[in-house]
Every structure is written in structure tokens, then in C-alpha cells.
C-alpha positions in Angstrom: 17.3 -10.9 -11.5 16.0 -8.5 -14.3 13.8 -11.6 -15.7 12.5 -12.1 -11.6 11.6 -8.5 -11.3 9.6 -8.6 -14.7 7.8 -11.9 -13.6 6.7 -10.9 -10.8 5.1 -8.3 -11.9 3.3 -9.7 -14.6 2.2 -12.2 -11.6 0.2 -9.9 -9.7 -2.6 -8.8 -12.4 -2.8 -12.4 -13.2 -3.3 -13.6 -9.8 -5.7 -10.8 -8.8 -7.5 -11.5 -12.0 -8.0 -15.2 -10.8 -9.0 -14.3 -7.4 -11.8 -12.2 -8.5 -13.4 -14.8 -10.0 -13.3 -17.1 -6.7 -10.6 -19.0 -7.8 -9.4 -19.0 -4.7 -11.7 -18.8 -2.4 -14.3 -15.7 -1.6 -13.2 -12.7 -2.9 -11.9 -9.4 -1.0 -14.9 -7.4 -1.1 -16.7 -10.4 -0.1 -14.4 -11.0 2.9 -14.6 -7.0 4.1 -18.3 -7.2 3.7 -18.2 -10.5 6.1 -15.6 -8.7 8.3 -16.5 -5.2 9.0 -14.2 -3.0 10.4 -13.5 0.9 11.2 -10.7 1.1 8.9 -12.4 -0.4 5.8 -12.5 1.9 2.4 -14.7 2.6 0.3 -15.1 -0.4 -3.0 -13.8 2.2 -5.6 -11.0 2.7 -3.9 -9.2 -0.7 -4.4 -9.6 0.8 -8.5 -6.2 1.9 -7.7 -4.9 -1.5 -7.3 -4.8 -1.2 -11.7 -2.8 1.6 -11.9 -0.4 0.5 -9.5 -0.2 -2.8 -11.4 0.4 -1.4 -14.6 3.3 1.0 -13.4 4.7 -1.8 -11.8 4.7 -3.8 -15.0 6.3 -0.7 -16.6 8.8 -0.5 -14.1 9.5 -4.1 -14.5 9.8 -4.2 -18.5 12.5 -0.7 -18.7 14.6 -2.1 -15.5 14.9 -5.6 -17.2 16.8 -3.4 -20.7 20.3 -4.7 -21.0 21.4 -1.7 -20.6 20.4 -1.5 -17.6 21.8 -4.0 -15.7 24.9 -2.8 -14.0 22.7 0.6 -12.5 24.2 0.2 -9.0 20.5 1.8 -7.8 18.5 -0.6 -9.9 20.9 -3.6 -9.0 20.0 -3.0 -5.2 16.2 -2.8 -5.3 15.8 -5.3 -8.1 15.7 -8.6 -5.6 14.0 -6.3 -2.6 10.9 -5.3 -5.7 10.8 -8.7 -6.8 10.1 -10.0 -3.3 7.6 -7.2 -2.7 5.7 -8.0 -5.8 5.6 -11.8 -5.1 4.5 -11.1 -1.7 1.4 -8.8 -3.1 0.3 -11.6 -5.7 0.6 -14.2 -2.5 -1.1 -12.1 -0.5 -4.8 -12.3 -2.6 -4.9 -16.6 -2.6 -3.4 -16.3 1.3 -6.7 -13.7 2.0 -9.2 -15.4 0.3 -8.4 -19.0 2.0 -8.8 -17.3 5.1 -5.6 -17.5 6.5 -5.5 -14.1 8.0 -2.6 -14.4 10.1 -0.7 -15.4 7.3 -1.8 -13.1 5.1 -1.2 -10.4 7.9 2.8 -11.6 7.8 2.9 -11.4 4.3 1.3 -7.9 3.8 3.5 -6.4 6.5 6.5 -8.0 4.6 5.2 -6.6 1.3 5.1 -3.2 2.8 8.7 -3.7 4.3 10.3 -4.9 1.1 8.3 -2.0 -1.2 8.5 0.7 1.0 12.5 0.2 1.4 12.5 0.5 -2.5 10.4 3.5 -2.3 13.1 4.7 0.2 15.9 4.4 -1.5 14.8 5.5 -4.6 13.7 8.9 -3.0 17.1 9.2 -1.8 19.1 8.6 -4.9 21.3 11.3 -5.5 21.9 10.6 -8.9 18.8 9.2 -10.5 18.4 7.5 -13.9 17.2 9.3 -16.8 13.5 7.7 -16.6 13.9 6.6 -12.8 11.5 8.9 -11.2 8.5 8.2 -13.5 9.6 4.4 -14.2 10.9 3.3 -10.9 10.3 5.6 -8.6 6.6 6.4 -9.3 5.5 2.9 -9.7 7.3 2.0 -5.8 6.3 4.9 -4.4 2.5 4.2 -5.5 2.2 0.4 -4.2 4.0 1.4 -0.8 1.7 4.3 -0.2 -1.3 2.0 -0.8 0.0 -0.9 1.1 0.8 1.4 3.9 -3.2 1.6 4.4 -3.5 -2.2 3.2 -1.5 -3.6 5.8 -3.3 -1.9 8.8 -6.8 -2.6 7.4 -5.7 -6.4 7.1 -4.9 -6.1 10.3 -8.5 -5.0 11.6 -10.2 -7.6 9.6 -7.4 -10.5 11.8 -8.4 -9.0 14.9 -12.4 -9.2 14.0 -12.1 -12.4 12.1 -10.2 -14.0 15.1 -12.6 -11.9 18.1 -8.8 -10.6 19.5 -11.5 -7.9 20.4 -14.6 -6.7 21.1 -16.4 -6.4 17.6 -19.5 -5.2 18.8 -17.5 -1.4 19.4 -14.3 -1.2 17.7 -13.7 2.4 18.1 -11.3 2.2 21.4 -8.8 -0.5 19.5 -9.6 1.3 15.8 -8.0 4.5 17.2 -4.7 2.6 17.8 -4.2 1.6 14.7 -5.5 4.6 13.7 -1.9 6.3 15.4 -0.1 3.8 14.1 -1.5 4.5 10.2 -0.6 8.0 10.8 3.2 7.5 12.4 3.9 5.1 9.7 2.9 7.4 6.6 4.2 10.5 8.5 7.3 9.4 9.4 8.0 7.4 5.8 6.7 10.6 4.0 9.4 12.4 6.0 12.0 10.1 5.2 11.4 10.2 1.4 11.6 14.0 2.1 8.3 14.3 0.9 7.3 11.5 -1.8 4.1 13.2 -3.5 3.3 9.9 -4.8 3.8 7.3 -2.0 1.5 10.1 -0.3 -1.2 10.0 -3.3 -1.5 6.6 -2.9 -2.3 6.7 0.7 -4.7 10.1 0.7 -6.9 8.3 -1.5 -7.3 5.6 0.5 -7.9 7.8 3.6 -10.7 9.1 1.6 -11.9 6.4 0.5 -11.9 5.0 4.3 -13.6 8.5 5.5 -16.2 7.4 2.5 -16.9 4.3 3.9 -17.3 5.0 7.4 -19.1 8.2 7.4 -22.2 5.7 5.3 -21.2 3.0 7.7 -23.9 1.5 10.3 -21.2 0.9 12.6 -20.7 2.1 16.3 -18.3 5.0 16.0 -17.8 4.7 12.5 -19.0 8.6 12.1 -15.7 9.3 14.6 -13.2 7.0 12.3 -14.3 8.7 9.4 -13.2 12.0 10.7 -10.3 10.8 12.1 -9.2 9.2 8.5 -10.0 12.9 7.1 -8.0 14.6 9.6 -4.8 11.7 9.1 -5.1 13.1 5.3 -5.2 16.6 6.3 -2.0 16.4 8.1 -0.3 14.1 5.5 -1.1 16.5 2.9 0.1 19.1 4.4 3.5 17.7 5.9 3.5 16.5 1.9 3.1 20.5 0.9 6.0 22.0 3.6 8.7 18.6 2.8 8.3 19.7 -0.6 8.7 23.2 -0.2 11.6 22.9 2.0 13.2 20.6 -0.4 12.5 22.6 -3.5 14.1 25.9 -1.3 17.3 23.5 -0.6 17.7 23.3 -4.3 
């Protein structure tokens, strides 16, 4: 299982450096530009997709150390991580052939299998020397971002599939709007305030309220705000779960 883990990781940069170059099909950017939505970020947002890889891929190479392998904390994510990060690198072919409601299934699952990791990592009670920066950093990171990922995929399914009205998206946008914002508040909570699952997700809402405030679209000027005030309150549940936490110590 330590070898899996390690795999797929290394899988992900290679896959997304393949899909860049069309191997696949059209690439991301080129699929948000031809699918425009009120959730979209900004490009230099998806930058973070590098630094999540490459704490992944250090995640991957200290759990797979022999002397590692009996952790009863490592041995219970290891299967659930290497399912997340085999999902991630399926997810950029499955997106750029267009299959959106497959790619929809497997973000969501990504999200499910990385954000339990994230979870239980946060609520480790007798972490690892290493386990915060090496394990717990890297999960936390990908789950944040995917947390913003998974709802953006699903606004491009619903405009690439005319579910509904394209022409002014605001009215649907603000439900998944909610739902972004119940989903990182109440896994934030959970992780009793996980600064870095909630990094991962503030930059994307500003990258999102840097988009849409630029963006031509009918009521993209509201969704931009709205993204800024979802980071607002994340930031600040982020500052009081901490504080709490640090005061319980």
C-alpha cells in the first residue's frame, strides 16, 4: 500500500503535465473559457495545483519509509489517499474528453476520499513526529482546493449540459454558492479549525471574486462579492476555531 500511495502521487503531475499539452483533449482553461460560469477563478489561481502536487509527492515518499509502516494513523488513510490521488489524476483526461458527468462523480469522490484523510488527520490525538507538515499539510491543502473544484465542476455540467438557463446564472449560482460555504464551514469546524484546508480554499475564493468582478457576465459583479464575503466568514470561523483550540490547550 505504501508503494500505491507513492504512485499515485507521482501520477498526478505526470498526468496534468500531459493534459496540458492536449494530450487529452482541450485543456482546462480552454474548457472554462468555452464554459463560463459564476463560480469560475481566476487562471493564476489553478498555480496552486503545483504546490499541492509536490506536498503530496512529499507526503507520499516519508509515509512509504519502512519505518513507517505499522503507524496505525498512516495505515488507515494510506488506501483512502491513494484513491484520492488516483481520482485527481483521472479526473484531468475524464474533463478534457468532455465527459462532465463523469468527471463530476469522480471529483466529488476525490473530495470525499481526501477530505476524510484531512479529517482524520486533524483529529489525531497523537500525531507522528513530521505528520502535521508531511501528512497533514499536504491533505489538508488538496481537500481545501478540491472543496472549491468540485462545485465549480459542477457549474460548468450544468452549462455544458443547459440543466439551466445560461443566459443568467445568478439565481442557480447562489445555490451552489450555500452549498460552497456549508461544506468548507462545516469541514473547517470539524477539523477544529484546519488553517490549511482553509488556505487552500480562501485563495480560490479570491481568485473566484478576481474573476467575476472582470467578468462580462450577468450578475457576475454580485458572485464576486458573494465569493469575498464566503472568505470573510471562513477566515474568520478559521481565527475563533483556532483560538478556542489554542485556549483548550
Amino acid at each position: 500500500m505504501r508503494l500505491l500511495v507513492l504512485l499515485s502521487a507521482l501520477s498526478m503531475p505526470l498526468v496534468a503535465w500531459w493534459s496540458q499539452r492536449g494530450a487529452f483533449g482541450p485543456d482546462n482553461g480552454t474548457l472554462s473559457d468555452r464554459y463560463p460560469t459564476l463560480l469560475v477563478a481566476a487562471g493564476y489561481a489553478f498555480a496552486i495545483w503545483g504546490p499541492i502536487f509536490l506536498c503530496d509527492a512529499l507526503f507520499a515518499f516519508w509515509q512509504s519509509q519502512a519505518r513507517r509502516e505499522h503507524d496505525a494513523t498512516l495505515a488507515r488513510i494510506r488506501p483512502v489517499a491513494a484513491a484520492g490521488f488516483a481520482l485527481t489524476a483521472l479526473w484531468m483526461p475524464v474533463f478534457s474528453r468532455q465527459w462532465f458527468w463523469l468527471a463530476l462523480l469522480v471529483i466529488w469522490a476525490a473530495l470525499a476520499c481526501l477530505g476524510w484523510c484531512a479529517l482524520r488527520l486533524s483529529r489525531d490525538p497523537s500525531p507522528l513526529p513530521g505528520q502535521r507538515w508531511l501528512a497533514w499539510l499536504p491533505l489538508s491543502l488538496h481537500a481545501g482546493w478540491l472543496s472549491l473544484a468540485a462545485l465549480l465542476n459542477t457549474a460548468q455540467t450544468i452549462v455544458a449540459y443547459r440543466l439551466l438557463p445560461s443566459d443568467d446564472m445568478l439565481a442557480w449560482s447562489l445555490g451552489l454558492y450555500a452549498v460552497a460555504a456549508a461544506l468548507l464551514l462545516t469541514l473547517n469546524a470539524r477539523m477544529r479549525g484546519n488553517w490549511a484546508y482553509a488556505l487552500a480554499a480562501l485563495w480560490g475564493l479570491v481568485g473566484v471574486y478576481v474573476q467575476q468582478s472582470r467578468s462580462p457576465l450577468s450578475g457576475a459583479p454580485v458572485a464576486a462579492w458573494i465569493a469575498l464575503a464566503i472568505a470573510a466568514v471562513l477566515l474568520a470561523q478559521g481565527l475563533w476555531l483556532l483560538r478556542r483550540t489554542r485556549g483548550a490547550a
